[in-house]
C-alpha positions as CSV (number, residue, x, y, z in Angstrom):
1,X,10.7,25.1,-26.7
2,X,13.4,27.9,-26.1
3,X,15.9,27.0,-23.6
4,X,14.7,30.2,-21.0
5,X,10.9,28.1,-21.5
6,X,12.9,24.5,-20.6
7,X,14.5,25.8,-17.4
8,X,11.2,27.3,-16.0
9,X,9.8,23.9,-16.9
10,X,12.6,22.2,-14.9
11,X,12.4,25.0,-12.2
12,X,8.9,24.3,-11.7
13,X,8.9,20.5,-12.3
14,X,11.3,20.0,-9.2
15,X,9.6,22.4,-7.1
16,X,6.7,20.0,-7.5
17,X,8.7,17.7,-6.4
18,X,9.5,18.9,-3.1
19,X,7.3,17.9,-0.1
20,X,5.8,19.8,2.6
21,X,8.8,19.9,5.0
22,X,11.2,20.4,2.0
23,X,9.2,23.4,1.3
24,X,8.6,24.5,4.6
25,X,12.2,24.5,5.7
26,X,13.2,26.2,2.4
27,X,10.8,28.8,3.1
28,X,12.7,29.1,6.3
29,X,16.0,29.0,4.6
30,X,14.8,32.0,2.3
31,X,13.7,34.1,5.3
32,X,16.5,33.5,7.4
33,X,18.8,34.5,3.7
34,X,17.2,37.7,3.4
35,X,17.3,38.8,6.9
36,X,20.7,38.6,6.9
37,X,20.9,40.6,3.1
38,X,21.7,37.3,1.5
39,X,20.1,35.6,-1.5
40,X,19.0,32.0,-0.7
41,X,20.3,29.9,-3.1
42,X,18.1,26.9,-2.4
43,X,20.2,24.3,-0.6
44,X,20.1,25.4,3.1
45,X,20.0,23.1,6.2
46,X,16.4,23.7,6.9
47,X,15.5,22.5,3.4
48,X,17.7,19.6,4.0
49,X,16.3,18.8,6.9
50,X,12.4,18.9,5.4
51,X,13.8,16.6,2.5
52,X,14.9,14.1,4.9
53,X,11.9,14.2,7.1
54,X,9.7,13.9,3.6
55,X,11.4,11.3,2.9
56,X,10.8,9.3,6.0
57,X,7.7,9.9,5.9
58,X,7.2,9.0,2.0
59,X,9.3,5.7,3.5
60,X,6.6,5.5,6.7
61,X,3.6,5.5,4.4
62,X,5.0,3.1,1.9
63,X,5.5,0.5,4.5
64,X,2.0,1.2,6.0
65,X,1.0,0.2,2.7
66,X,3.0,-2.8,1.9
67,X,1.6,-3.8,5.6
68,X,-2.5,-3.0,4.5
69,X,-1.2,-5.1,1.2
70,X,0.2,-8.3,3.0
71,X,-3.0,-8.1,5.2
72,X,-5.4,-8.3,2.5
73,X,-3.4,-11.4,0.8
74,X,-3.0,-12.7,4.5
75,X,-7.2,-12.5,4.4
76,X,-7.6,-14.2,0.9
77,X,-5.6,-16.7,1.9
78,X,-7.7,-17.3,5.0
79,X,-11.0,-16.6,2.9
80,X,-9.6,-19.6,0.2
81,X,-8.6,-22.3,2.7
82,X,-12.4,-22.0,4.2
83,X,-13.6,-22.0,0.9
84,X,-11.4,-25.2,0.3
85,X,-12.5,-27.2,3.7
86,X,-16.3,-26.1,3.3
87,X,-15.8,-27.7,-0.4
88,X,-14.1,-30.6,1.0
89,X,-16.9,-31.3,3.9
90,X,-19.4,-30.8,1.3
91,X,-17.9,-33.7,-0.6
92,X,-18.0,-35.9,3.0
93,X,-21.5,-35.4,3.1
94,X,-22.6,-35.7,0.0
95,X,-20.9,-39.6,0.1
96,X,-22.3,-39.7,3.5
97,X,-25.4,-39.4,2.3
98,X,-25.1,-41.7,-0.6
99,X,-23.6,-44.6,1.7
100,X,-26.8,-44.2,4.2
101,X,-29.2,-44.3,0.6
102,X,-27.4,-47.9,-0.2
103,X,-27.8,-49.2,3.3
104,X,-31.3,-48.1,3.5
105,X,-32.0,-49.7,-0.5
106,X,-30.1,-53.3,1.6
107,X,-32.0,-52.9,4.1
108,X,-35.6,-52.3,2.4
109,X,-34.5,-54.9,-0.2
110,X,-33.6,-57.6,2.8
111,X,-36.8,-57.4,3.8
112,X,-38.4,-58.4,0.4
């Protein structure tokens, strides 16, 4: 790849990067350049001020996530320890059931 190929490549790679404010305010920062007969040179305050909005919001969604991930687990673990105590009570009354068979088989073999 020639080097001119490489920079547009890099160019275009990190204006991908760039979120919707960052762009927004360096569309503003262009605009406000060339009304005043200036070439923007791609670092103004607008643009600065998008990237750090961007990034609080990038910051905002991860948390949301991390929050809609610990829920979930939060549920699971809920969902398993009812799992565990149904298991457990089924276990009671399964014994339950064969204690009452043994008195019955005394009883009906007291009576013989």
């Amino acid at each position: 790849m020639k080097p001119v190929h490489k920079m547009i490549a890099a160019t275009m790679l990190l204006a991908g990067c760039q979120g919707p404010a960052q762009q927004a305010g360096a569309a503003k920062d262009k605009a406000a350049a060339e009304a005043n007969g200036k070439t923007y040179d791609g670092d103004g305050p607008n643009e600065q001020i998008g990237e750090a909005k961007d990034r609080a919001a990038n910051a905002a969604e991860a948390a949301r996530k991390a929050e809609a991930r610990a829920i979930e687990k939060e549920r699971d673990v809920i969902r398993s320890e009812a799992e565990i105590k149904a298991e457990r009570l089924e276990q009671e009354a399964e014994a339950v059931r064969q204690a009452a068979e043994q008195r019955a088989d005394a009883v009906s073999g007291a009576s013989r």
